[in-house]
MDTraj code that builds the backbone (N, CA, C; nanometers):
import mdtraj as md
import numpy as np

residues = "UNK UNK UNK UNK UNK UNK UNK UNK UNK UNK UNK UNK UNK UNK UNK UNK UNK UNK UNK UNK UNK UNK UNK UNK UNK UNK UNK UNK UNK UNK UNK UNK UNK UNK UNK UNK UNK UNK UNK UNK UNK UNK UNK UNK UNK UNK UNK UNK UNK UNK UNK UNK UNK UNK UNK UNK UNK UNK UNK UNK UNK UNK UNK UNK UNK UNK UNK UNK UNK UNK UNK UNK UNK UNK UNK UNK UNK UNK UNK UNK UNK UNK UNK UNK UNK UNK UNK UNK UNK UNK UNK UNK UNK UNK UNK UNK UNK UNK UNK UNK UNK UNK UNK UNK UNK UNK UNK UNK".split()
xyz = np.array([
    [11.1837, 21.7599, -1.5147],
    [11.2299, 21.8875, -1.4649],
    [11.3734, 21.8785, -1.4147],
    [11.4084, 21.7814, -1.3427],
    [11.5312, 21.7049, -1.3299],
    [11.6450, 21.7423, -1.4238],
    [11.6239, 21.7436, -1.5644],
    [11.7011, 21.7662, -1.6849],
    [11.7657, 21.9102, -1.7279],
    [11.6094, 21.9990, -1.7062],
    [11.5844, 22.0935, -1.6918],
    [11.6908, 22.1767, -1.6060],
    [11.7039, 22.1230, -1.4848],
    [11.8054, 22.2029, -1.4234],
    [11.9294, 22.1624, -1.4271],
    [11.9346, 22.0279, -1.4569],
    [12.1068, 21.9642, -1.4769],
    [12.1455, 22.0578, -1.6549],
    [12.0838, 22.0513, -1.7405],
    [12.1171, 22.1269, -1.8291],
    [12.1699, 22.2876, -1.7919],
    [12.0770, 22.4019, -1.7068],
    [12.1008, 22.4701, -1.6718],
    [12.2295, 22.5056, -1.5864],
    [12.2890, 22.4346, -1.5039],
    [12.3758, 22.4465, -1.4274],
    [12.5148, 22.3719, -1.4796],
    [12.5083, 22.2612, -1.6202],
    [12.6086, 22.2801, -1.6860],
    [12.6078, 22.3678, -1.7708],
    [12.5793, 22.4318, -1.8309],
    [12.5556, 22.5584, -1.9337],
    [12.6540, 22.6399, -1.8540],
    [12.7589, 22.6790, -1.9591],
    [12.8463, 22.7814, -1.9666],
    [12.9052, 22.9304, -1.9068],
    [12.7630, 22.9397, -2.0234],
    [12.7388, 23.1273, -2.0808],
    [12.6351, 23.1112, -2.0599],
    [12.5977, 23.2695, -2.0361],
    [12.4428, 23.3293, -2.0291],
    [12.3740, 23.3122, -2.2186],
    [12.4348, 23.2620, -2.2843],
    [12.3951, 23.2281, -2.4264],
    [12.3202, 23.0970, -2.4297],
    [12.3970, 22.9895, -2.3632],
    [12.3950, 22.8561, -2.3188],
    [12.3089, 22.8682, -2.2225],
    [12.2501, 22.9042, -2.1237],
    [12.1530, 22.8967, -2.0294],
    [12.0520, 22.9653, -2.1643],
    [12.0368, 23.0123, -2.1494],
    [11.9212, 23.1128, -2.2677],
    [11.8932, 23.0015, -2.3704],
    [11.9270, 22.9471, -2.4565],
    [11.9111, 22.8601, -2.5579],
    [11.8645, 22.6818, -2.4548],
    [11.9421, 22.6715, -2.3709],
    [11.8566, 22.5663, -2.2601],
    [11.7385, 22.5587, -2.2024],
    [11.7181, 22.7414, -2.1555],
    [11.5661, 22.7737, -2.1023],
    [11.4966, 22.7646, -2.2506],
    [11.5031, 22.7876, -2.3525],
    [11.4208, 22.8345, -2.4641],
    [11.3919, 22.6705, -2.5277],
    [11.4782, 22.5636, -2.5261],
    [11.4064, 22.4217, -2.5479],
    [11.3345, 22.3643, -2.4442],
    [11.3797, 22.4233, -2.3695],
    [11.3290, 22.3636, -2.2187],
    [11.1800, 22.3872, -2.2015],
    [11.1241, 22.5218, -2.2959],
    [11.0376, 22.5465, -2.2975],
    [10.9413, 22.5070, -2.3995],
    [10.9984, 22.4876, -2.4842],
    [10.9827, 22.4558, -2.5940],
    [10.8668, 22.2453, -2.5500],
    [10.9836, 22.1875, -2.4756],
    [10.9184, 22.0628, -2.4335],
    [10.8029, 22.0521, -2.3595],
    [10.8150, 22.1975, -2.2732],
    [10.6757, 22.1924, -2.1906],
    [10.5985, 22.2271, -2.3087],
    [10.5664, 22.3367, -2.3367],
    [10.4687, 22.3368, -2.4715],
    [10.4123, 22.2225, -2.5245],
    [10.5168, 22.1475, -2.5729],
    [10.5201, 22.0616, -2.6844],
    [10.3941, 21.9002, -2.5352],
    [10.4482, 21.8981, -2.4587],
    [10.3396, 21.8424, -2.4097],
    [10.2487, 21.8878, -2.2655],
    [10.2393, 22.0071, -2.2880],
    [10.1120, 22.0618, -2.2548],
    [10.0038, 22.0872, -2.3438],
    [10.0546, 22.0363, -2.5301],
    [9.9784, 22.0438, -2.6212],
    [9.9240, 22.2107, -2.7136],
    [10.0450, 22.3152, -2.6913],
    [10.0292, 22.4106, -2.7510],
    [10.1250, 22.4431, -2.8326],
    [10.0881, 22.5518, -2.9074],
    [10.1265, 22.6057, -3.0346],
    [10.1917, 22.7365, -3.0597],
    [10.2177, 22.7721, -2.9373],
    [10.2411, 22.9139, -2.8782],
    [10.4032, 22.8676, -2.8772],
    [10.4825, 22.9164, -2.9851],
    [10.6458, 22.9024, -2.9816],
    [10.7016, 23.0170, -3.0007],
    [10.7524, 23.0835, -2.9219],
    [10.8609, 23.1719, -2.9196],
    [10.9873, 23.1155, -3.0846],
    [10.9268, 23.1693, -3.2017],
    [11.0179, 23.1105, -3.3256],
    [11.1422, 23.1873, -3.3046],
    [11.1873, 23.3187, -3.2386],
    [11.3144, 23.3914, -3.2250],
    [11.4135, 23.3375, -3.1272],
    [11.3395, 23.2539, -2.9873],
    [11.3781, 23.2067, -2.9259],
    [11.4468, 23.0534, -2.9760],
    [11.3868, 23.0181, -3.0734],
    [11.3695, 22.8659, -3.1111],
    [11.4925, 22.8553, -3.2060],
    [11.4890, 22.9886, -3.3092],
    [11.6266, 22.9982, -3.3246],
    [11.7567, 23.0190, -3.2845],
    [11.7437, 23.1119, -3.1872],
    [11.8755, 23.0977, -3.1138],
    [11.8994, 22.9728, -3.0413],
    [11.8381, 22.9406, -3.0082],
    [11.8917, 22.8104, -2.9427],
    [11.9149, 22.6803, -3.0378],
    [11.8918, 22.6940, -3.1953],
    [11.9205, 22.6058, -3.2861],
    [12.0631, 22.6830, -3.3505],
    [12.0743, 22.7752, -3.3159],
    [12.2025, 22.8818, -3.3602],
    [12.3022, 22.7598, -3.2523],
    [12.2716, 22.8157, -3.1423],
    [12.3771, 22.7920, -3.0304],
    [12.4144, 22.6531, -3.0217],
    [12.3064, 22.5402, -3.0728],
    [12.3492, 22.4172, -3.0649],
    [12.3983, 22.3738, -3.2380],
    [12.4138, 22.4582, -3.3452],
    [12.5019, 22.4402, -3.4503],
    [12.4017, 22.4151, -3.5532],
    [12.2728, 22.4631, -3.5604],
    [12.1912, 22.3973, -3.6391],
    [12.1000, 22.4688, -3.7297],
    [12.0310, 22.5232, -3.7495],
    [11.9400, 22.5781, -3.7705],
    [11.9497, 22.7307, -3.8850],
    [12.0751, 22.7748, -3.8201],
    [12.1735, 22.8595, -3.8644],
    [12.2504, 22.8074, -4.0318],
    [12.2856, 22.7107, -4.0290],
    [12.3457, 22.6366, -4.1103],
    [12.3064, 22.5677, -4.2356],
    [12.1503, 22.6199, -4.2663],
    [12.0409, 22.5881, -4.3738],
    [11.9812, 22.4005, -4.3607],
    [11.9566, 22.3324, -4.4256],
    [11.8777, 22.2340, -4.4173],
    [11.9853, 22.1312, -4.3662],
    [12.1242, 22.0723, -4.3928],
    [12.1641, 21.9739, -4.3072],
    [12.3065, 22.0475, -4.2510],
    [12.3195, 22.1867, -4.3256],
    [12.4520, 22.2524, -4.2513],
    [12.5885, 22.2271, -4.3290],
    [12.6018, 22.3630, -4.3767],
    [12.7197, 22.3822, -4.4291],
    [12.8248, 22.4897, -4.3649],
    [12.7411, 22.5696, -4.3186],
    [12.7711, 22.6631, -4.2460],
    [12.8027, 22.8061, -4.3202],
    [12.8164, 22.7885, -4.4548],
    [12.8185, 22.8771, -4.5550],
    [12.7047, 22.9927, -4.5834],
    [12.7605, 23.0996, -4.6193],
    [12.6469, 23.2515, -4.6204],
    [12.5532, 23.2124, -4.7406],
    [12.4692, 23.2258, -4.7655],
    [12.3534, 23.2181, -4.8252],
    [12.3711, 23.3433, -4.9343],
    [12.4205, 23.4175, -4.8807],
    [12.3988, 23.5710, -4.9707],
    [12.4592, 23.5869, -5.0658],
    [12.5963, 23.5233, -5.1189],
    [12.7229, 23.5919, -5.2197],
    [12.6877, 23.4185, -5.3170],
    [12.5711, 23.3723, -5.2994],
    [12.6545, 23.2269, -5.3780],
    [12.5425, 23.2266, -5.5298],
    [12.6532, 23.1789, -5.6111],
    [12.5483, 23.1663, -5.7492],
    [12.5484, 23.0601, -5.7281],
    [12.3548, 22.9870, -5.7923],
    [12.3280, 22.8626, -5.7998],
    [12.3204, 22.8896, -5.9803],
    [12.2932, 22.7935, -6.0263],
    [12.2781, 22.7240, -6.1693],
    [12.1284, 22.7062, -6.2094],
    [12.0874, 22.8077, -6.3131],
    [11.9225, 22.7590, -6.3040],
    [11.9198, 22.6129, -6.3066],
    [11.9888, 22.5368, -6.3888],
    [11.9804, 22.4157, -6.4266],
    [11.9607, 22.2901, -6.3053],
    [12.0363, 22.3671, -6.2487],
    [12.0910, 22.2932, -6.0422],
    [11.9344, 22.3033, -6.0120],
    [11.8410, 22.4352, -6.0183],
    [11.7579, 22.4710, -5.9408],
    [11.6393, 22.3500, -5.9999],
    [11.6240, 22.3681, -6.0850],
    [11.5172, 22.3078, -6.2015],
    [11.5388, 22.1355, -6.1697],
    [11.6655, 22.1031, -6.1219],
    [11.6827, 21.9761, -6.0885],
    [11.6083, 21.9453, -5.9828],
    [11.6518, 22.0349, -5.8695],
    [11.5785, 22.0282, -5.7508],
    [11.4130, 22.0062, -5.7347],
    [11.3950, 22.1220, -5.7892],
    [11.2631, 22.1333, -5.7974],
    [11.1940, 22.0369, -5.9215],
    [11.2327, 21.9373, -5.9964],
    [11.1594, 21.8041, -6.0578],
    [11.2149, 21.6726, -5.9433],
    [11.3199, 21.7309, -5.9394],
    [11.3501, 21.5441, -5.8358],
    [11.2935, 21.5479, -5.6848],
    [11.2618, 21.6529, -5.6069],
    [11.2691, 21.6579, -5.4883],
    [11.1144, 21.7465, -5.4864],
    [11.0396, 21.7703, -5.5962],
    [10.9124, 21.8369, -5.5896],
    [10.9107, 21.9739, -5.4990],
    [11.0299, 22.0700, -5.4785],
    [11.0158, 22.2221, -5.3889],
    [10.9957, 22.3234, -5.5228],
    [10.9227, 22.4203, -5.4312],
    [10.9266, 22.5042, -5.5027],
    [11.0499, 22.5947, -5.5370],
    [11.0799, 22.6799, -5.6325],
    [11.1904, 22.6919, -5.7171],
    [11.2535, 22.8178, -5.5792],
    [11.1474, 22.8647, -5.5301],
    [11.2702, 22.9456, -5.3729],
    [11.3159, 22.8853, -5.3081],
    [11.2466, 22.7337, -5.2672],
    [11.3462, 22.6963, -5.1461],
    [11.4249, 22.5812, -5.2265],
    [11.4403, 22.5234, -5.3618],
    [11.5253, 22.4764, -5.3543],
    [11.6528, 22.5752, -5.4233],
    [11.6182, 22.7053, -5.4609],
    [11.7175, 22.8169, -5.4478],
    [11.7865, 22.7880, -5.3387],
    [11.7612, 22.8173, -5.2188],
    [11.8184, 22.8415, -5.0771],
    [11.8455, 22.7178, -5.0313],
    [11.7968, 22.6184, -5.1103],
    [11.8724, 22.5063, -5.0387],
    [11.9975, 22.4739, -5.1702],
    [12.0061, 22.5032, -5.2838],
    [12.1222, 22.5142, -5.3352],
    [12.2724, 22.6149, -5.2797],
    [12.2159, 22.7226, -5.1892],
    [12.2725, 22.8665, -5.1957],
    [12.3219, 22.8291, -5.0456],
    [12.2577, 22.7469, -4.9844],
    [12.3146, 22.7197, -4.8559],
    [12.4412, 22.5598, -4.8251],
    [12.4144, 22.5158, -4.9552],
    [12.5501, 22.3908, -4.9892],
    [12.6058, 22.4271, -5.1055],
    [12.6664, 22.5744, -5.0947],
    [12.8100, 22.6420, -5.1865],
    [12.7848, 22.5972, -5.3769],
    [12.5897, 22.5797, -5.3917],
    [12.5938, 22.5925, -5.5500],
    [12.5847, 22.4082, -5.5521],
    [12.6106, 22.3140, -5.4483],
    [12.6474, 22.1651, -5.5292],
    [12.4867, 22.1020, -5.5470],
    [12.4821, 22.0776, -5.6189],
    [12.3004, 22.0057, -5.6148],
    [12.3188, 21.8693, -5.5277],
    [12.4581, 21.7979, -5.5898],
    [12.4237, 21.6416, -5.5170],
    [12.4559, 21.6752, -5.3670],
    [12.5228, 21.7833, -5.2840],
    [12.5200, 21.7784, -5.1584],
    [12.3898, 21.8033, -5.0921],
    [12.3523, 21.9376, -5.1403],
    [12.2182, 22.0191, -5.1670],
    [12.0817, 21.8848, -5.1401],
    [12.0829, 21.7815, -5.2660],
    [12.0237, 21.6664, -5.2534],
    [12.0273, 21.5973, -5.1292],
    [12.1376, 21.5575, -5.0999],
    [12.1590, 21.4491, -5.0053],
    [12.1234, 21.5055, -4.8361],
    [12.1846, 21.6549, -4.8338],
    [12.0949, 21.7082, -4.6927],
    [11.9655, 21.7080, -4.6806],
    [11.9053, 21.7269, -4.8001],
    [11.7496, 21.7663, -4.8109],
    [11.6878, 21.5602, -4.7629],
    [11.7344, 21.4561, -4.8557],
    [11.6755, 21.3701, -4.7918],
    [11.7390, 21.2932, -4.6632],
    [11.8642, 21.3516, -4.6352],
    [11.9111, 21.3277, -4.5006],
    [11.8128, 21.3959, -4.3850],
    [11.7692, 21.4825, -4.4189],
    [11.6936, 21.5586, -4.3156],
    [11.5587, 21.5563, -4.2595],
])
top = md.Topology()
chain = top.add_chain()
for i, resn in enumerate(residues, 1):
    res = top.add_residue(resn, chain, resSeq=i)
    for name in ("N", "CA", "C"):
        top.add_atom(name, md.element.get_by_symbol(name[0]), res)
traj = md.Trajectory(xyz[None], top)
C-alpha cells in the first residue's frame, strides 16, 4: 500500500493519478483472486503509460488509413498460427512491415 501512495503523490496530472489508481487496482484484484477488471480503466492507464494504445509491441501508428498485403497477412497467419483479423491489425498497426509486425508479436 506503501507504493500505492508514493505512486499517487508523484503523479503529475489528474490523468496520472487516474491511470495509478486504476493499476493500483488492478493489483488488489489480481491478488484478492478476482476477475472483475474495469477493461476501460485498464486501458487508459496502458494509454497513459505508452502502451496498449500502440498495438502489440508499439508503433504508435493509426491503424485506420494503412494497406496491408494479402500476401503479408497469409504470412502471418501460417508462421505465427493468428487468425487472418488479428494478424490484419497486427500488420496495420507496424505501417504494412510483416518482419517488424513479426518480431513485436514474438517480442511480446
Amino acid at each position: 500500500m506503501a507504493a500505492e501512495d508514493e505512486t499517487q503523490t508523484t503523479a503529475k496530472s489528474a490523468e496520472d493519478r487516474k491511470a495509478a489508481s486504476a493499476l493500483a487496482s488492478l493489483d488488489a484484484d489480481e491478488s484478492a483472486g478476482t476477475n472483475n477488471v474495469d477493461h476501460d480503466a485498464v486501458s487508459k492507464a496502458m494509454k497513459a503509460l505508452g502502451g496498449a494504445s500502440k498495438g502489440a509491441a508499439g508503433t504508435g501508428s493509426s491503424t485506420k488509413n494503412v494497406k496491408v498485403d494479402p500476401a503479408d497477412v497469409a504470412l502471418l497467419v501460417e508462421e505465427l498460427e493468428l487468425p487472418k483479423p488479428k494478424a490484419t491489425e497486427l500488420l496495420k498497426s507496424h505501417e504494412g512491415d510483416a518482419v517488424k509486425a513479426m518480431r513485436a508479436y514474438i517480442a511480446a
